[in-house]
MILUM-604293 format. One record per residue: x, y, z of N, C-alpha, C, O in turn; residue number from 0; residue in one letter. Coordinates in Angstrom, 1 decimal, always signed. Atoms other than C-alpha are relative to their C-alpha. Last residue first. Layout:
BEGIN
X,Y,Z,X,Y,Z,X,Y,Z,X,Y,Z,NUM,a
...
//
This chain:
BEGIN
+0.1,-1.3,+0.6,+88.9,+138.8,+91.8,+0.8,+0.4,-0.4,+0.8,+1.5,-0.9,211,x
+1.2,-0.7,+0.7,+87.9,+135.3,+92.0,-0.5,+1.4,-0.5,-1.4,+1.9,-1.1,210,x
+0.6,-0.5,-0.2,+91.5,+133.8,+92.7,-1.4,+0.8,-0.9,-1.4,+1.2,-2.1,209,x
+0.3,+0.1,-1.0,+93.4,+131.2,+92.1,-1.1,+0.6,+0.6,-1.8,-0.1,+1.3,208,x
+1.2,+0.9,+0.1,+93.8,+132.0,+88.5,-0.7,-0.8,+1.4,-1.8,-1.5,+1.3,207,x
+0.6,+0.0,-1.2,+96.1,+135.0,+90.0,-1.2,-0.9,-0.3,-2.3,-0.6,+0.2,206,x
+0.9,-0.6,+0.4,+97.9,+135.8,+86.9,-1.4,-0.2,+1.0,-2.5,+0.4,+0.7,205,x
+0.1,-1.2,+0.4,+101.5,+136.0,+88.3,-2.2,+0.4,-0.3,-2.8,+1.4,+0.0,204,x
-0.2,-1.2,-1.2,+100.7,+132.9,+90.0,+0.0,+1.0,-0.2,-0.8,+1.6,+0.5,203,x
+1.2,+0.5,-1.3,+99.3,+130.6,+87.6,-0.5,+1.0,+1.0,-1.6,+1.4,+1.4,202,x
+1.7,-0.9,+0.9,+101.5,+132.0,+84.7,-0.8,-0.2,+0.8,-1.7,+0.6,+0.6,201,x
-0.4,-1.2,-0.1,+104.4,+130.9,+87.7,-0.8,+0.7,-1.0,-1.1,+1.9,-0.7,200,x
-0.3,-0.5,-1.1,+102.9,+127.3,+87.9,+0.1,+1.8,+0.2,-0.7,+2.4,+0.9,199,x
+1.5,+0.1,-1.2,+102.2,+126.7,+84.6,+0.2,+0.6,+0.8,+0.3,+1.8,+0.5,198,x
+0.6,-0.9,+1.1,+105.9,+127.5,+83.6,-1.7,+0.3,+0.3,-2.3,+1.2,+0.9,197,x
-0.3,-1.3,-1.1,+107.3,+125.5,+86.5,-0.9,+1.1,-1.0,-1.6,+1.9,-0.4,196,x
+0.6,-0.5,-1.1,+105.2,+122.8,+84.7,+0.4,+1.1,+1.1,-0.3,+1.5,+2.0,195,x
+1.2,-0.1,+0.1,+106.8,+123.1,+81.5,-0.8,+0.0,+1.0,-1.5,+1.0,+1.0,194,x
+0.2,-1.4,+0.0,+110.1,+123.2,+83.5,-1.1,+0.2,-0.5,-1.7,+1.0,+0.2,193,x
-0.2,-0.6,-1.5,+109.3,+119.6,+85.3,+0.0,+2.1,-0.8,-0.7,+3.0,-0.4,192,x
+1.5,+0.0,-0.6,+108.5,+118.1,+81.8,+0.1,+0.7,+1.6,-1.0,+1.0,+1.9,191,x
+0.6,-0.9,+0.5,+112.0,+119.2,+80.4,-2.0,-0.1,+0.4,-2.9,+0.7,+0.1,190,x
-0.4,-1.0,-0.6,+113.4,+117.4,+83.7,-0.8,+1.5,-1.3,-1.3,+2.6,-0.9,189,x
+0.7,-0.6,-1.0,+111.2,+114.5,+82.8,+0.5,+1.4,+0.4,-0.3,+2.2,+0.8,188,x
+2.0,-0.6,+0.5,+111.8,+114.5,+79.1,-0.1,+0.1,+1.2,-0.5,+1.2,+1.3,187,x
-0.3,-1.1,+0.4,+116.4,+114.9,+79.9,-2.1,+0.2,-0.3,-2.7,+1.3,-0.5,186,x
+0.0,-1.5,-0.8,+115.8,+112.4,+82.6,-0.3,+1.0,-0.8,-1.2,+1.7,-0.4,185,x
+1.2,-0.3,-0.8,+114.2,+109.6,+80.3,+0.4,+1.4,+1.1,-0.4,+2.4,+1.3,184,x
+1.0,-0.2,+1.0,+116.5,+110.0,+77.2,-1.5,+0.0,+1.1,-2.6,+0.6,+0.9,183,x
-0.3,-0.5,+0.5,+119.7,+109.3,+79.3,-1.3,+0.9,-0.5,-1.2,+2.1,-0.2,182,x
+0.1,-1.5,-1.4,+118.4,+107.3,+81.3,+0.1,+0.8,-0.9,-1.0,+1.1,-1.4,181,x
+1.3,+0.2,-1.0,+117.7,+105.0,+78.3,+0.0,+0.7,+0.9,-1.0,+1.4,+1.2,180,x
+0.9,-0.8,+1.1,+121.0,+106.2,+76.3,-1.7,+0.1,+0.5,-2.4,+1.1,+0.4,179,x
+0.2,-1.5,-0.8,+122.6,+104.8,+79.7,-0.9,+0.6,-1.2,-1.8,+1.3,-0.8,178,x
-1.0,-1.1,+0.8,+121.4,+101.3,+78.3,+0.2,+1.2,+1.1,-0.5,+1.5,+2.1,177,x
+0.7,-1.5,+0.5,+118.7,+99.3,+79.4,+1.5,+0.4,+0.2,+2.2,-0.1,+1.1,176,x
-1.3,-0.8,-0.4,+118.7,+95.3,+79.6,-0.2,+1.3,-0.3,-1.1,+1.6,-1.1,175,x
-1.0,+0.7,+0.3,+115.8,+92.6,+80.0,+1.4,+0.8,+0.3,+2.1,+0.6,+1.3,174,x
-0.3,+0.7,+1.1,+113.4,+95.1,+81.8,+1.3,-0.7,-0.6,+2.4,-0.2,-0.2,173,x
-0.8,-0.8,+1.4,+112.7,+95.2,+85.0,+0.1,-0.4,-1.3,-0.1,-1.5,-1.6,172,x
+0.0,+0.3,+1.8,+110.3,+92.9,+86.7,+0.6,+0.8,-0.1,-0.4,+1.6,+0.0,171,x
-0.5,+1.3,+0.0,+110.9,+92.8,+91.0,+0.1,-0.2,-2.0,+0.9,-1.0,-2.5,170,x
+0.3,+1.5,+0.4,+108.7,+95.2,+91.6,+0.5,-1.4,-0.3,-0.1,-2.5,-0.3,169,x
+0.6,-0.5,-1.8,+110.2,+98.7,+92.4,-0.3,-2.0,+0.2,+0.2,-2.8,+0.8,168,x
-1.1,+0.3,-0.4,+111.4,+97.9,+88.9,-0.2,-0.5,+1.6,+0.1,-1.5,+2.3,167,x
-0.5,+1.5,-0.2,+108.0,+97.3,+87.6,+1.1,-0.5,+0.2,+1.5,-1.6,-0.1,166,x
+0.7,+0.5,-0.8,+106.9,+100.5,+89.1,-0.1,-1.8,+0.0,-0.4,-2.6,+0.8,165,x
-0.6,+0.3,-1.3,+109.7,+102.3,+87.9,-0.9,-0.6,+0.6,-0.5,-0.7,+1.7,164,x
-1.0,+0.3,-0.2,+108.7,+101.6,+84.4,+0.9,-0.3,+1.3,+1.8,-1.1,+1.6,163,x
-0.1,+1.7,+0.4,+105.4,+102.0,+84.5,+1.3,-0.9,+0.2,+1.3,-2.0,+0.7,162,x
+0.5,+1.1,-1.7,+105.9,+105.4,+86.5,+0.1,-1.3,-0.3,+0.6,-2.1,+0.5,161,x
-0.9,+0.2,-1.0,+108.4,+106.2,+83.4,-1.0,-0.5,+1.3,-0.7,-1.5,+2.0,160,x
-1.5,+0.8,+0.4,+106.0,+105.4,+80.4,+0.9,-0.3,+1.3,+1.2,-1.4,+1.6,159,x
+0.5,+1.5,-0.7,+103.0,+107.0,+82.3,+1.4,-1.2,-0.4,+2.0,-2.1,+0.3,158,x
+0.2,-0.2,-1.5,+105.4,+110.3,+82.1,-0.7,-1.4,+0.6,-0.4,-2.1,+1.7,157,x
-1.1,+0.7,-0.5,+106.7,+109.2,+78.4,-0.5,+0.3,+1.5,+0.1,-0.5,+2.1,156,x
-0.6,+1.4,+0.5,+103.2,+109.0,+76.8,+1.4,+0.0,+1.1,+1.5,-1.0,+1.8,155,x
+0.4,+0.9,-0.7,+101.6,+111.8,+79.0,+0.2,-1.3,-0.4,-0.1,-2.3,+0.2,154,x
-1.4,+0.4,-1.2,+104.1,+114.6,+78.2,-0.8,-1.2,+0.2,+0.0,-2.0,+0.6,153,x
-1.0,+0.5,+0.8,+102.0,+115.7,+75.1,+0.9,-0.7,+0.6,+1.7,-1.4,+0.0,152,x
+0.9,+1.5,+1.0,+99.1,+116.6,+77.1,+1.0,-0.9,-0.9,+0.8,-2.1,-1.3,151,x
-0.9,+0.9,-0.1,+101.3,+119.5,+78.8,-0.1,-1.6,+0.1,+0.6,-2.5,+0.6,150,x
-1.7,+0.0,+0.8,+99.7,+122.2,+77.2,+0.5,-0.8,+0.1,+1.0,-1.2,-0.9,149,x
+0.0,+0.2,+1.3,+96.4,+121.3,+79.0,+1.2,+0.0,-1.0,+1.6,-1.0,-1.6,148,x
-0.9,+0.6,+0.1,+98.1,+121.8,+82.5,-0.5,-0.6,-1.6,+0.4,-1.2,-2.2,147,x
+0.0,+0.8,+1.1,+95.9,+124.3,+83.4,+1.3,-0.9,-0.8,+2.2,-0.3,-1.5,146,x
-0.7,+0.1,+1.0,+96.1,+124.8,+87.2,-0.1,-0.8,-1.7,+0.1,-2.0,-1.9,145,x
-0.2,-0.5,+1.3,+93.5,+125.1,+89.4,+0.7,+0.7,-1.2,+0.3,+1.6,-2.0,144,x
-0.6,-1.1,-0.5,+94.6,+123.6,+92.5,+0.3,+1.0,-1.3,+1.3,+1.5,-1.7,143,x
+0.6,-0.1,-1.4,+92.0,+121.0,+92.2,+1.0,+1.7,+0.5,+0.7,+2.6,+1.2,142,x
+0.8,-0.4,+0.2,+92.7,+120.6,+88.6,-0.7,+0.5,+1.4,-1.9,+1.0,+1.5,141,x
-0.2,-1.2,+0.7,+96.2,+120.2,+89.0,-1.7,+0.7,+0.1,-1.9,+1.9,+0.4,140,x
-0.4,-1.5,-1.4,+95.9,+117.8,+91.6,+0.1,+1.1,-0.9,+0.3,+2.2,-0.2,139,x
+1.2,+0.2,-0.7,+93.5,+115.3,+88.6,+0.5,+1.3,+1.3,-0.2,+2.2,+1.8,138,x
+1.4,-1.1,+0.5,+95.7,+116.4,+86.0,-1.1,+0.0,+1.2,-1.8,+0.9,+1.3,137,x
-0.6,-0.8,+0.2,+99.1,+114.7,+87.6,-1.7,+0.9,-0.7,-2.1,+2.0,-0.3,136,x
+0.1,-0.5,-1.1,+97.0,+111.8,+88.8,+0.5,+1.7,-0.1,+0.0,+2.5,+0.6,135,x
+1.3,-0.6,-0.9,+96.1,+111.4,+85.5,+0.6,+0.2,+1.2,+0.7,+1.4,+1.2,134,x
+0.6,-0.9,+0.2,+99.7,+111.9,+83.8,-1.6,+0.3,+0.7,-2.1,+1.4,+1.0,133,x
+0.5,+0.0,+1.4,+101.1,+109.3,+86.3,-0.8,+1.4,-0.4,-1.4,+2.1,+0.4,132,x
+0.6,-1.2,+0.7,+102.0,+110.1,+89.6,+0.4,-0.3,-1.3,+1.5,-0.1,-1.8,131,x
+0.3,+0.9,+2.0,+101.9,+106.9,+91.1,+0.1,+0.8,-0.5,-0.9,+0.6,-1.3,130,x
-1.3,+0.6,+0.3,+103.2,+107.6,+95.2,-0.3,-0.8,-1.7,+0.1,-1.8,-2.2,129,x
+0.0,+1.8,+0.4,+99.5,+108.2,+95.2,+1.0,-0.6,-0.1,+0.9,-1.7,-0.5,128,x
-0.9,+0.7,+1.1,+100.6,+111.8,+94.5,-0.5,-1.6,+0.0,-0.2,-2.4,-0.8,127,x
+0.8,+1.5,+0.2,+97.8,+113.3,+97.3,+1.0,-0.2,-1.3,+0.7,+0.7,-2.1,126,x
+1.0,+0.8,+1.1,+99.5,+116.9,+97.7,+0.2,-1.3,+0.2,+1.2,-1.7,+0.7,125,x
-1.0,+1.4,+0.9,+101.4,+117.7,+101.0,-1.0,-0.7,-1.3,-1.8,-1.6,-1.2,124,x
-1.5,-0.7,+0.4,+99.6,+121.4,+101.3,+0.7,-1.2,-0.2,+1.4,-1.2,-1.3,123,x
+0.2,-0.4,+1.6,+96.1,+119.3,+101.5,+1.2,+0.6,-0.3,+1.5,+0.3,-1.5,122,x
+0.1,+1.0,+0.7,+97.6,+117.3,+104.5,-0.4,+0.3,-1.2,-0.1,-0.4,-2.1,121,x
-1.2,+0.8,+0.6,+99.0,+120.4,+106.2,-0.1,-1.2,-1.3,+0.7,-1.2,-2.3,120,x
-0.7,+1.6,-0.6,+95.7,+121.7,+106.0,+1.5,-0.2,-0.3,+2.1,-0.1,-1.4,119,x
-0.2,+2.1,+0.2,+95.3,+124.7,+104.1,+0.5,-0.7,+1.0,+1.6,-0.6,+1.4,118,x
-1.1,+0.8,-1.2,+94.3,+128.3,+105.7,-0.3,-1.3,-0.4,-1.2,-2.1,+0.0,117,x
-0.5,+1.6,+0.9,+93.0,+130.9,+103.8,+1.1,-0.1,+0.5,+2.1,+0.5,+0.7,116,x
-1.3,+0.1,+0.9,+91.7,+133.6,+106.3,-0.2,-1.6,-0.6,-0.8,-2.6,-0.4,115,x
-1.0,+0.5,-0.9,+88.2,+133.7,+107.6,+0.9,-0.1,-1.1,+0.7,-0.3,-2.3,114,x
-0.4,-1.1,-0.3,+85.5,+136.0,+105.4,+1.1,-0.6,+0.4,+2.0,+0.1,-0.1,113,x
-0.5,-0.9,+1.0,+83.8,+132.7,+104.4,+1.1,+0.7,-0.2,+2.0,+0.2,-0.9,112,x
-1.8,-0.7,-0.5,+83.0,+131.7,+107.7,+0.6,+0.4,-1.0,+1.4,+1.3,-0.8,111,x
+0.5,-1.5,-0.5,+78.9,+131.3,+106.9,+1.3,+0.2,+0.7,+1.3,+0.9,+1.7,110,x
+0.7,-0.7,+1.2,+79.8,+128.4,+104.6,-0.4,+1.5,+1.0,-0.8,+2.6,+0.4,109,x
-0.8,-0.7,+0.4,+82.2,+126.6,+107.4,-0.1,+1.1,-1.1,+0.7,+1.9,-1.5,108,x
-0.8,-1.3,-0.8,+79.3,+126.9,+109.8,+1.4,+0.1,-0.6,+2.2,+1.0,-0.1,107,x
+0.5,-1.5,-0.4,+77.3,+125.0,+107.5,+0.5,+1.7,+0.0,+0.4,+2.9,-0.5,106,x
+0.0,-0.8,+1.7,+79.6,+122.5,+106.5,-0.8,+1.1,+0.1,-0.5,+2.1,-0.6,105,x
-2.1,-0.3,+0.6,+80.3,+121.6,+110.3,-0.2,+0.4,-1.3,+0.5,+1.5,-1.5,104,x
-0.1,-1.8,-0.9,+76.2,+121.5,+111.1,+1.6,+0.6,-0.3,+2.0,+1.7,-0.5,103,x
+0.0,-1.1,+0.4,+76.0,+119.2,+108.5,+0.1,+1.1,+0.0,+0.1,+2.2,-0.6,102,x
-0.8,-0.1,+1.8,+77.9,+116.7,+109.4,-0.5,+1.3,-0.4,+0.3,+2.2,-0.7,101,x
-1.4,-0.3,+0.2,+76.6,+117.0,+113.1,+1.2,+0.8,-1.4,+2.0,+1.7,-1.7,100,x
-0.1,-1.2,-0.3,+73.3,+116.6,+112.0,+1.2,+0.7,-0.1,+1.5,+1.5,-0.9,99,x
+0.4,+0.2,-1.7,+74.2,+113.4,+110.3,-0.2,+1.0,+0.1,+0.3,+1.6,-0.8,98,x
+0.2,-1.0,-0.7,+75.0,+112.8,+106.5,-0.9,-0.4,+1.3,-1.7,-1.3,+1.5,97,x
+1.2,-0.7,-0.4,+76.6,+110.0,+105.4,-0.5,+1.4,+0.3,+0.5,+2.1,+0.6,96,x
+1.3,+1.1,-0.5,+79.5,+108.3,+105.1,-1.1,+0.3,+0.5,-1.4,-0.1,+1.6,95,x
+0.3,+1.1,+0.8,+81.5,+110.1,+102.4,-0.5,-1.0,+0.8,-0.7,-2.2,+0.3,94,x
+1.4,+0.3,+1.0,+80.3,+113.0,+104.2,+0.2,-1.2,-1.0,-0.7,-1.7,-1.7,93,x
+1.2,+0.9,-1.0,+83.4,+112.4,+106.6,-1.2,+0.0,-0.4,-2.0,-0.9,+0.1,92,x
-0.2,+1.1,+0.1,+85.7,+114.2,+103.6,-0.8,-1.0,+1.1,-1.1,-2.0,+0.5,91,x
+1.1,+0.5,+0.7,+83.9,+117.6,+103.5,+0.5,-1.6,-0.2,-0.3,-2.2,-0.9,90,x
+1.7,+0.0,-0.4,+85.0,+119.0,+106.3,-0.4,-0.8,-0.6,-1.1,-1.7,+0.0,89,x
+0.0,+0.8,-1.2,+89.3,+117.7,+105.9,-1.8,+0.2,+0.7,-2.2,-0.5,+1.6,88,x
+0.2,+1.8,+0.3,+88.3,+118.3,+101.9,+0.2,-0.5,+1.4,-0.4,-1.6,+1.6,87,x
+0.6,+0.9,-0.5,+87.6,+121.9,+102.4,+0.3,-1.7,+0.4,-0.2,-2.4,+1.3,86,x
-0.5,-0.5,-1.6,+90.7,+123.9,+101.7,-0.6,-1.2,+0.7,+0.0,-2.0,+1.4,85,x
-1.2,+0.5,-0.2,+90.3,+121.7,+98.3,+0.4,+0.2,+1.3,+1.0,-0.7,+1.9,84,x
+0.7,+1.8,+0.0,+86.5,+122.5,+97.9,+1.4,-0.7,+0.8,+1.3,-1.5,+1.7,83,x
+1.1,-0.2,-1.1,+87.6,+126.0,+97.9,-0.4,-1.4,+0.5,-0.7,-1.9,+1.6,82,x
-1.0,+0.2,-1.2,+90.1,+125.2,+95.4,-0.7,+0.0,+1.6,-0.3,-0.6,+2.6,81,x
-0.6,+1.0,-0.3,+87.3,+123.9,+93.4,+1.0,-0.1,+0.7,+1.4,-1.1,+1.3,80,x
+0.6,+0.4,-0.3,+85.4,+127.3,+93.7,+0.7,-1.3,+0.4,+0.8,-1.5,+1.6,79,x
+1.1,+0.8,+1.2,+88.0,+129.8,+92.9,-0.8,-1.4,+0.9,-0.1,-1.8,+1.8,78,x
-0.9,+0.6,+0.3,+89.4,+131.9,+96.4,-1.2,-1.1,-1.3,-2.3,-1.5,-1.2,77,x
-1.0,-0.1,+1.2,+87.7,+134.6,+97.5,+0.7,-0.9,-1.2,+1.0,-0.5,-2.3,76,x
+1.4,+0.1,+0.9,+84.9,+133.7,+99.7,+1.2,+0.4,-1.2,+1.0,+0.1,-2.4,75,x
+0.2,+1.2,+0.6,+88.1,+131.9,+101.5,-0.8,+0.7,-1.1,-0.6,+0.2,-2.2,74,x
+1.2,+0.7,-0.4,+89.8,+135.3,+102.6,-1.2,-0.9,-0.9,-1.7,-0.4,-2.0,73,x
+0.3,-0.2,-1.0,+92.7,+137.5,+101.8,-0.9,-1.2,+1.1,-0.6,-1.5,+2.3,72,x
+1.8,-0.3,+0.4,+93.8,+135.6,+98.9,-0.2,+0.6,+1.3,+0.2,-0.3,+2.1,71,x
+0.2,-1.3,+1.1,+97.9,+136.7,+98.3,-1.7,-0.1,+0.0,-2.4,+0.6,-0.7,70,x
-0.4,-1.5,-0.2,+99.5,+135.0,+101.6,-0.7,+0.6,-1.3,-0.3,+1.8,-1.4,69,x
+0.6,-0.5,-1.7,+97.2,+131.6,+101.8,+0.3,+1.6,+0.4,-0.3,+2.3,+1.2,68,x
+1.2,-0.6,+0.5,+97.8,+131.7,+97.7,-0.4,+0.0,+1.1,-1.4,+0.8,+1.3,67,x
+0.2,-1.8,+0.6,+101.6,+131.9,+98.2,-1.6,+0.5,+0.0,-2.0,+1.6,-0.1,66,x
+0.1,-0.8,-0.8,+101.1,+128.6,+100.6,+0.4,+1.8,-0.6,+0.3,+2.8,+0.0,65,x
+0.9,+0.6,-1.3,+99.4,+126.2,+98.4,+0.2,+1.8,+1.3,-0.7,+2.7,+1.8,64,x
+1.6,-0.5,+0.6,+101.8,+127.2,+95.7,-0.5,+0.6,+0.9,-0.2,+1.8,+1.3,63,x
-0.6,-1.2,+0.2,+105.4,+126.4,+97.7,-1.8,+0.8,-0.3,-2.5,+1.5,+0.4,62,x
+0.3,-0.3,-1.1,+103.3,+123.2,+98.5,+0.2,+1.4,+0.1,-0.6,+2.1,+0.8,61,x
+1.7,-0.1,-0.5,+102.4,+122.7,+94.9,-0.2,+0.4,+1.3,-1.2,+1.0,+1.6,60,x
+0.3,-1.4,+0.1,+106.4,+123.6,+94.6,-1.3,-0.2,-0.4,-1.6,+0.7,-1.3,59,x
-0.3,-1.7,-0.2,+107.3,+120.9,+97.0,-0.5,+0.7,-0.7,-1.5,+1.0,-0.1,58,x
+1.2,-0.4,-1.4,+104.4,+118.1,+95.9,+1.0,+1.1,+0.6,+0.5,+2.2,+0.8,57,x
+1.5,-0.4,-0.2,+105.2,+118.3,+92.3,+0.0,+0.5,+1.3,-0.2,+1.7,+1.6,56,x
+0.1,-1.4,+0.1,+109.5,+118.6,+93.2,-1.8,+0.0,-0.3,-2.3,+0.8,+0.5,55,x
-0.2,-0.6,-1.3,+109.4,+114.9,+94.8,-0.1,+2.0,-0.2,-0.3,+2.7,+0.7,54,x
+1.1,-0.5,-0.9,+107.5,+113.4,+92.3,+0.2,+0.8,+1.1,-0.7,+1.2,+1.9,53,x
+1.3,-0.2,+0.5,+109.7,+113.8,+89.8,-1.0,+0.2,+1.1,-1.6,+1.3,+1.4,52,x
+0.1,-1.6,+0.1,+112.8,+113.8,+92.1,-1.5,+0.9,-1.0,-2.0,+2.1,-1.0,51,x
-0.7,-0.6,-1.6,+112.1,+110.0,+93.1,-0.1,+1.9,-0.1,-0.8,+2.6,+0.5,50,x
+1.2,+0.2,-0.2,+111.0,+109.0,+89.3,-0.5,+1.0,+1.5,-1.3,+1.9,+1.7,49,x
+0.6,-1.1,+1.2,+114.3,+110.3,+88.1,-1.9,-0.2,+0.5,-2.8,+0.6,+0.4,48,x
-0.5,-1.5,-0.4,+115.6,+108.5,+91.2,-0.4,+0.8,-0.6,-0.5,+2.0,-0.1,47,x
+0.9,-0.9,-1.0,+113.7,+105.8,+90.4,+0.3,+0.6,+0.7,-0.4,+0.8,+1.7,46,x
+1.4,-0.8,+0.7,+115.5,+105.4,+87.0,-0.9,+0.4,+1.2,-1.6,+1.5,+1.1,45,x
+0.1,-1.4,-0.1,+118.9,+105.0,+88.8,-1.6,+0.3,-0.4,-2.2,+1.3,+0.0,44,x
-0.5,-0.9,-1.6,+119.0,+101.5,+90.0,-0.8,+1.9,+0.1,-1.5,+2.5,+0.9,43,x
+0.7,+0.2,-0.7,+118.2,+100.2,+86.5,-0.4,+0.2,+1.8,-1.4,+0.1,+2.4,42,x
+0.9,-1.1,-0.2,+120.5,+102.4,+85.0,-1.7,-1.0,+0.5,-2.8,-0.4,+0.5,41,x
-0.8,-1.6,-0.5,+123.4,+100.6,+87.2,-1.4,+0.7,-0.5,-2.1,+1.3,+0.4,40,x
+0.0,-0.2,-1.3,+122.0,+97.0,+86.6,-0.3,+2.0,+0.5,-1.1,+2.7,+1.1,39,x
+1.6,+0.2,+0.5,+121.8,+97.8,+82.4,-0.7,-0.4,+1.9,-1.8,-0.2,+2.2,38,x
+0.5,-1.8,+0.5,+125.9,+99.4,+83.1,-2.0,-0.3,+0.0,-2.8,+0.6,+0.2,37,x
+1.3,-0.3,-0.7,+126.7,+96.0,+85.3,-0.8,+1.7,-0.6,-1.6,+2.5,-0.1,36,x
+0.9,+0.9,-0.2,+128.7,+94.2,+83.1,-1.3,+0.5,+0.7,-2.5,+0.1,+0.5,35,x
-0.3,+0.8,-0.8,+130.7,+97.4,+81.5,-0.9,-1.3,+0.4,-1.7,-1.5,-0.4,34,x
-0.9,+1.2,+0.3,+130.3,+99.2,+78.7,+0.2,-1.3,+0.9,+0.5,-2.4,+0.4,33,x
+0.2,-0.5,+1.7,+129.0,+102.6,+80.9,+1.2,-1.3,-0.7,+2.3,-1.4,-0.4,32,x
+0.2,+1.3,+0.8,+129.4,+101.6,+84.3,-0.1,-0.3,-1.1,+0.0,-1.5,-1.4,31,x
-1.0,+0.5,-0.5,+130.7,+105.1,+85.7,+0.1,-1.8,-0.6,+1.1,-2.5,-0.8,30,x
-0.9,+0.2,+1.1,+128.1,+106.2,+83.3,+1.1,-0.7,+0.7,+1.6,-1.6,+0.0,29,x
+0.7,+1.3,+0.7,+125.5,+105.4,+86.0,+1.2,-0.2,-1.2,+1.5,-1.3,-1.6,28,x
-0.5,+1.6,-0.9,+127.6,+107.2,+88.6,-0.3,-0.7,-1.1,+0.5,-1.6,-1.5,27,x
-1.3,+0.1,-0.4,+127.8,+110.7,+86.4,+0.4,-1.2,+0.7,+1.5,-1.6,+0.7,26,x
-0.7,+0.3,+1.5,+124.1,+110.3,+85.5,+1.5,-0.2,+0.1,+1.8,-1.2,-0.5,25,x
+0.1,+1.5,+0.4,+123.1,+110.2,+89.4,+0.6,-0.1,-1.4,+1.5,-0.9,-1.4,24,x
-0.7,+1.4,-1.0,+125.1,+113.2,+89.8,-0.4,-1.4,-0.3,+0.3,-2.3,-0.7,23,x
-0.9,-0.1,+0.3,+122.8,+115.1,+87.2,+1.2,-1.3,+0.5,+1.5,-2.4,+0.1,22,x
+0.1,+0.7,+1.4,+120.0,+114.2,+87.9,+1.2,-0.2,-0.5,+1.5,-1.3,-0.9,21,x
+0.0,+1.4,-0.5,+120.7,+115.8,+91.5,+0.2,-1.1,-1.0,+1.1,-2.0,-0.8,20,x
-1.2,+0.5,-0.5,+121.8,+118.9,+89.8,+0.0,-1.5,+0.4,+0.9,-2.3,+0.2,19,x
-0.3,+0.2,+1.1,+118.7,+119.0,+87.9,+1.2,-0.7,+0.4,+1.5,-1.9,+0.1,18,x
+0.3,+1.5,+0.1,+116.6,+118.5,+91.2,+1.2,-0.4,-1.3,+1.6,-1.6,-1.3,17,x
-0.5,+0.9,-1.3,+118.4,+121.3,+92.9,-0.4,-1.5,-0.9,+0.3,-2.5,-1.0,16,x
-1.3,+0.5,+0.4,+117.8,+123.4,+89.7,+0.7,-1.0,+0.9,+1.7,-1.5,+0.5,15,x
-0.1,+0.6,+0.9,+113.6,+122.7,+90.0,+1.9,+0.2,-0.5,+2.3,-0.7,-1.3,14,x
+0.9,+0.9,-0.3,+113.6,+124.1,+93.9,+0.5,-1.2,-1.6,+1.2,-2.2,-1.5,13,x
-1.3,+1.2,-0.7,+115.9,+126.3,+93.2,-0.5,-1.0,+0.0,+0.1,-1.9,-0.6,12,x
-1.2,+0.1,+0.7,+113.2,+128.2,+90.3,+1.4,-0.9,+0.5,+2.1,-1.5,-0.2,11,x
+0.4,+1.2,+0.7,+110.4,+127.2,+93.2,+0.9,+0.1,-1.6,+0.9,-1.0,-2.2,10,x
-0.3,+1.4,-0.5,+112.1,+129.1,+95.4,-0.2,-0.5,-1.0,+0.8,-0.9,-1.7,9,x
-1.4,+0.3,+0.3,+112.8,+132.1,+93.2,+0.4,-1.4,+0.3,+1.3,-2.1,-0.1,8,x
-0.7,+0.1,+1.4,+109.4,+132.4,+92.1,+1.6,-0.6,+0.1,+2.2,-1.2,-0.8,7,x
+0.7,+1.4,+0.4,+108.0,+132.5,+95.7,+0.7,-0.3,-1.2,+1.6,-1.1,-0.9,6,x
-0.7,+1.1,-0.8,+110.4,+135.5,+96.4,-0.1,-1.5,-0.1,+0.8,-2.3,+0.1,5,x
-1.6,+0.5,+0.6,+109.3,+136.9,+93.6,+1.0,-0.6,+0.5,+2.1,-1.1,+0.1,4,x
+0.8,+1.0,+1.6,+105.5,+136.7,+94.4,+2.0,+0.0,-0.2,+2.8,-1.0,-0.1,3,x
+0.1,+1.6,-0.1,+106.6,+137.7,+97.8,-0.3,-0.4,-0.8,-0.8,-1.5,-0.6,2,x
+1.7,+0.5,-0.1,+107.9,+141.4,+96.3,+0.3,-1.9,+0.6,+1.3,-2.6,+0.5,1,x
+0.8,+0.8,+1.0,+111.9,+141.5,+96.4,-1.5,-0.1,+0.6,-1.7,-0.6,+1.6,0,x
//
């Protein structure tokens, strides 16, 4: 197999590992199903749907991250805001000033150019905010330029679910929730998870990463 199809395959396991997982948790929560604690049970479970949500972005962003360090030869290559992206461990200490120093490091990464593409660990773990709501979800997309326009439609139930687990996480849940309520939240995040493998892999195949 080519590395483009090798990449492809992870990030295809990658999104059935989570299904499976979804899965399992649904199979305990019904185990309550009728019972006293069934609105307990899918209160438990929702941030596990939240849990594998954010947990497949930052794998197959990372998967990303590192197909475009094997397929761009070299930075002058690579589109402008990703470029910025490599950058962010240079260009993050300019948020207090500039100094000689400062500038002499952005300088000399502008006349390196030519040097391999090489992310940070810390840029390869995308920034989720542990919040990933539809903006944060546009804001890493846009950095690792991916159009996620198509998937404007997902942003009622995606802020819906962080809201939701965020006031579980918290101590407020809501009065009582049903399995029909899981139910109805995994099956949109997991269909929001393949819409973005879909991205992803038009991303890759078409090399919007790149300037040539």
């Amino acid at each position: 197999m080519s590395d483009l199809e090798v990449v492809l395959e992870q990030i295809t396991n990658n999104l059935d590992r989570r299904r499976f997982d979804l899965t399992s948790v649904k199979r305990v929560v019904f185990g309550f199903v009728g019972k006293q604690l069934e609105s307990k049970a899918v209160e438990m479970a929702i941030p596990m749907i939240y849990a594998n949500w954010e947990g497949y972005i930052k794998e197959v962003c990372q998967i990303y991250l590192e197909y475009v360090e094997s397929a761009v030869p070299q930075c002058s290559q690579l589109k402008p805001v990703l470029l910025g992206h490599l950058w962010t461990p240079i260009l993050r200490p300019l948020t207090g000033g500039l100094n000689p120093d400062r500038i002499k490091i952005v300088a000399e990464a502008a006349l390196n150019l030519k040097s391999p593409v090489a992310f940070s660990n810390a840029e390869k773990a995308v920034d989720t905010k542990s919040n990933l709501n539809f903006r944060v979800l546009e804001r890493i997309s846009t950095f690792l330029c991916l159009d996620i326009s198509g998937l404007v439609g997902w942003k009622p139930h995606l802020d819906a679910l962080v809201h939701l687990r965020n006031n579980i996480a918290h101590g407020s849940p809501p009065n009582k929730m049903t399995l029909s309520d899981f139910d109805q939240h995994v099956s949109s995040t997991i269909t929001l998870m393949e819409d973005f493998e879909n991205v992803l892999i038009s991303s890759m195949k078409n090399g919007v990463f790149c300037t040539v």
